[in-house]
C-alpha positions as CSV (number, residue, x, y, z in Angstrom):
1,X,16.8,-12.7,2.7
2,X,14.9,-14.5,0.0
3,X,15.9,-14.9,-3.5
4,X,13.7,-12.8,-6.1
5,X,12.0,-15.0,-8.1
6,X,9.4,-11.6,-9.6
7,X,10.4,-10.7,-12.8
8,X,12.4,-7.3,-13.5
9,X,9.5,-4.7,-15.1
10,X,11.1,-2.6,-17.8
11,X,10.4,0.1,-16.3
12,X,9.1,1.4,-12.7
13,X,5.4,-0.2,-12.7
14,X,5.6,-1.6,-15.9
15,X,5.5,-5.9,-16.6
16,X,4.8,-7.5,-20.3
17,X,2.2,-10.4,-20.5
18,X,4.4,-12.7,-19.6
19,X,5.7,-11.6,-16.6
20,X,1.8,-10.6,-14.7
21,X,1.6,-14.0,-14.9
22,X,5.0,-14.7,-13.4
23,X,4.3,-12.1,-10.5
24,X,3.4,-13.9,-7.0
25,X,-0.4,-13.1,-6.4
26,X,-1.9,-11.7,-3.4
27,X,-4.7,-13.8,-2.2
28,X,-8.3,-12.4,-3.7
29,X,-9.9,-12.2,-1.3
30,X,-7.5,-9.4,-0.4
31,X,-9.2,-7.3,-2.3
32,X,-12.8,-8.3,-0.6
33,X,-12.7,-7.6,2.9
34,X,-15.6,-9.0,4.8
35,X,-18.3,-6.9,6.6
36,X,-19.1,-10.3,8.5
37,X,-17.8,-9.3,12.5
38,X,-18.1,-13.0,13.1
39,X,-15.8,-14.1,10.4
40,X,-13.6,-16.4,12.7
41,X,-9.9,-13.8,12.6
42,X,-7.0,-15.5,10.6
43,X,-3.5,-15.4,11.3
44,X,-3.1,-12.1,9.7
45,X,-6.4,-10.8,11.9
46,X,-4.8,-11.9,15.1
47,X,-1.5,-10.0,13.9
48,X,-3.6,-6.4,13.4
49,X,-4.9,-6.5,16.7
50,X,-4.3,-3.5,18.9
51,X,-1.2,-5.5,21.1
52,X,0.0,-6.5,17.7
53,X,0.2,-2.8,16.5
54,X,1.8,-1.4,19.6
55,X,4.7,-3.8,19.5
56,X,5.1,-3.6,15.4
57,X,7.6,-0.5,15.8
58,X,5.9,2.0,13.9
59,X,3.1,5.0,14.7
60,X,0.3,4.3,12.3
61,X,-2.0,7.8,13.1
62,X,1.8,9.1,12.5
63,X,1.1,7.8,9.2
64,X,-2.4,9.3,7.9
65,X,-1.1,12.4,9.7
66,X,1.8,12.8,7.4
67,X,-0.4,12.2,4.0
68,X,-3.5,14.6,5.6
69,X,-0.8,17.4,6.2
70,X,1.0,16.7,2.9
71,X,-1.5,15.5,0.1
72,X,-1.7,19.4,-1.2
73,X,1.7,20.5,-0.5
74,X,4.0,17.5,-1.0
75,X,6.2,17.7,-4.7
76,X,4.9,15.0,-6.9
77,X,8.4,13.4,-8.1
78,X,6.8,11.5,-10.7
79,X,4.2,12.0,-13.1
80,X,1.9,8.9,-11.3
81,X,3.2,10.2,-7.5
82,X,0.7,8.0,-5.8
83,X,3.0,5.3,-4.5
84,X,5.8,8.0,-3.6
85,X,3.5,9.8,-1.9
86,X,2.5,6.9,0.7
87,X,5.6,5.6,0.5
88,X,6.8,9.1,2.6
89,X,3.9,9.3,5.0
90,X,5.0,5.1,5.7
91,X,8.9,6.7,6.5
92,X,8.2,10.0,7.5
93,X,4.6,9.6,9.8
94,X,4.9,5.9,10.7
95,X,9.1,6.0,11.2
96,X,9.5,2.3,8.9
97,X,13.4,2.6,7.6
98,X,14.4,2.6,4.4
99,X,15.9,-0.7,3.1
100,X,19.3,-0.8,1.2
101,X,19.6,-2.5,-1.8
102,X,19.5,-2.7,-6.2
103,X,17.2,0.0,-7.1
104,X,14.9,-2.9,-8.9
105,X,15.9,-5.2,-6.1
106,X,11.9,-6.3,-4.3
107,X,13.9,-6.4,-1.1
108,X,15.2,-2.5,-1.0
109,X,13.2,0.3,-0.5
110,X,14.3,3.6,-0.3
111,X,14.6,7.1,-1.9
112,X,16.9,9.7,-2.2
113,X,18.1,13.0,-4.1
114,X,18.9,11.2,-7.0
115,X,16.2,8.1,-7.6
116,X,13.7,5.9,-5.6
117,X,13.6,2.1,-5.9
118,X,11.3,0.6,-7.6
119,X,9.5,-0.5,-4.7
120,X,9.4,3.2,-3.1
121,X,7.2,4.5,-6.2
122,X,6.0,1.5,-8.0
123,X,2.5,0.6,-7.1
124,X,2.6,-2.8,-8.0
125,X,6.4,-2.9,-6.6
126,X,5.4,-1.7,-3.3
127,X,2.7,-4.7,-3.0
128,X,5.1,-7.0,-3.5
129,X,7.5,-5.6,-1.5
130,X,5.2,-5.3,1.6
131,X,3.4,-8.5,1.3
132,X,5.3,-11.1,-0.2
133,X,8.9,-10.4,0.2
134,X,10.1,-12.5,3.3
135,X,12.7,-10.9,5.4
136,X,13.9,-14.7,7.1
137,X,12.0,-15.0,10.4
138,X,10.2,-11.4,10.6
139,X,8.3,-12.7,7.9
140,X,6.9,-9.8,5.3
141,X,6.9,-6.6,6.6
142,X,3.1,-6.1,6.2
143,X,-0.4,-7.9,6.4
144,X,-3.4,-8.0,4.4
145,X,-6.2,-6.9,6.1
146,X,-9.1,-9.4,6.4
147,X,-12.5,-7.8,7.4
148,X,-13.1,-3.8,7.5
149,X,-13.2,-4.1,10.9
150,X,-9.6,-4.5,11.3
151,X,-8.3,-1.6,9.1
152,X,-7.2,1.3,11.0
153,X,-6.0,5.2,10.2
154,X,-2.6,4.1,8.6
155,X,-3.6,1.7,6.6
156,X,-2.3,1.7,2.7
157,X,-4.7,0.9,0.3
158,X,-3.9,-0.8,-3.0
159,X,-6.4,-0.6,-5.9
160,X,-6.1,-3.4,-8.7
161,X,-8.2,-2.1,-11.7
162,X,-8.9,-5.5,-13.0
163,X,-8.3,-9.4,-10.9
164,X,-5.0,-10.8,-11.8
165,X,-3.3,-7.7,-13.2
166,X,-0.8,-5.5,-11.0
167,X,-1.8,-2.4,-8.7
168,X,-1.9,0.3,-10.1
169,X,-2.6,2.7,-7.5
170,X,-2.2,3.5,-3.7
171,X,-3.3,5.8,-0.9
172,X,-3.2,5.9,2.9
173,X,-6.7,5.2,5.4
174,X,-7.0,9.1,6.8
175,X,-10.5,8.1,8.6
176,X,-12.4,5.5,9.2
177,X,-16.0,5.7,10.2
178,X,-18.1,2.9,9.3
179,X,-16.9,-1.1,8.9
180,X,-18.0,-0.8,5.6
181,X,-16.3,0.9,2.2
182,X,-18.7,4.2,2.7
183,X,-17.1,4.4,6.0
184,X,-13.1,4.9,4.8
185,X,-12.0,8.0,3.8
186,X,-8.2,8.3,2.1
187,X,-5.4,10.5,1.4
188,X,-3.9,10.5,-1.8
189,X,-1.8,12.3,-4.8
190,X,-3.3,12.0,-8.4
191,X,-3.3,13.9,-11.6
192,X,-6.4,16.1,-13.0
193,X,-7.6,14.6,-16.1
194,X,-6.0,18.2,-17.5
195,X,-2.1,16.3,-16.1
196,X,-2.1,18.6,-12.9
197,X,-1.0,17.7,-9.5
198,X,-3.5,16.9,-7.1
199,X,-4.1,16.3,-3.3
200,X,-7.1,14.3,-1.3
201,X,-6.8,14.8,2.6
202,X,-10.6,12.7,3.1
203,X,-11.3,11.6,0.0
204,X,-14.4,9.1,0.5
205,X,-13.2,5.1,-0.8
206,X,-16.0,4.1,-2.3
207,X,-16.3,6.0,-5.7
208,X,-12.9,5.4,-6.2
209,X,-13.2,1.4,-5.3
210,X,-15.9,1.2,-7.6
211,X,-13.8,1.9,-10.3
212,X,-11.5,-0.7,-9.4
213,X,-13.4,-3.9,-10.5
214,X,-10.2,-6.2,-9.2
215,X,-11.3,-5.0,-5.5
216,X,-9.3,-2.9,-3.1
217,X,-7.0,-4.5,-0.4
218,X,-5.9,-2.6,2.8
219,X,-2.1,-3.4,4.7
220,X,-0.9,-2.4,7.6
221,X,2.8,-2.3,7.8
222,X,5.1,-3.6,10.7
223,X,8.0,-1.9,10.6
């Protein structure tokens, strides 16, 4: 595997000044897919076709029907359970195995009784750890998804509040209707603005995304 060259947050989610900028940076326009159907497909677009789905190991509608069944019901382990949430529709729905390893370690990801590694529940973690972590010839385990017409039921979705700065939230594509952001609908954990737990089985993106000034960028994962 590759050597870890992102910086150890103090805590779960949590980087100083200094290490944001230190943190490898998704490409922006991650967080801008086009609505343009001729946009000529990338690399990554050629990778989300449907062959390249079928063969990547793991059931994506497994995925959004975990979070859609779960969103209400599932415990919130932590007090911002977004990335644990999709992080168990990913192993549990889609079947991706967890990967041993440090518990800060942008290679592992896993959970148990005890803890979950940082990249299990940290938003900004799990970004890395699906996008830029290189596992030798597999490559990264996921891809960025270039235009809405490639994203899919399954998807994740990873909101950056502002350009440059780390995620800070995450939820799974639970329908998609339109190749546009008023036609994705999510699934997601939060908090009330009272603190309580909260579910979303087809929450509609775009009031969320317009929040999120930095843009919103969609994965599918490979195994």
């Amino acid at each position: 595997m590759d050597s870890d060259a992102t910086p150890t947050p103090a805590e779960i989610n949590a980087y100083t000044p200094e290490q944001e900028e230190a943190l490898p940076q998704p490409p922006d326009e991650a967080f801008a897919p086009s609505q343009d159907l001729s946009t000529t497909p990338s690399v990554s677009a050629r990778a989300s076709s449907t062959l390249g789905r079928a063969s990547s190991g793991l059931y994506h509608t497994g995925i959004a029907t975990w979070a859609i069944r779960n969103a209400k019901t599932h415990k919130q382990r932590h007090y911002e359970n977004c990335t644990n949430f999709v992080s168990h529709a990913i192993n549990k729905g889609g079947g991706a195995r967890h990967i041993n390893g440090w518990y800060e370690y942008r290679g592992a990801w896993w959970t148990n009784w005890l803890r979950d590694s940082w990249t299990w529940a940290g938003a900004e973690n799990s970004m890395q750890h699906f996008t830029t972590w290189k596992f030798g010839s597999r490559g990264t385990r996921g891809y960025w998804q270039p235009t809405y017409a490639h994203i899919q039921v399954g998807d994740t979705i990873f909101f950056r509040r502002y350009k440059g700065r780390p995620i800070s939230h995450a939820a799974i594509v639970s329908r998609k209707t339109k190749n546009n952001k008023y036609g994705i609908y999510m699934a997601q954990q939060t908090r009330t603005t009272t603190g309580r737990p909260h579910g979303d089985t087809y929450k509609p993106l775009w009031p969320t995304a317009e929040e999120y000034v930095g843009g919103v960028g969609f994965v599918w994962v490979r195994w």
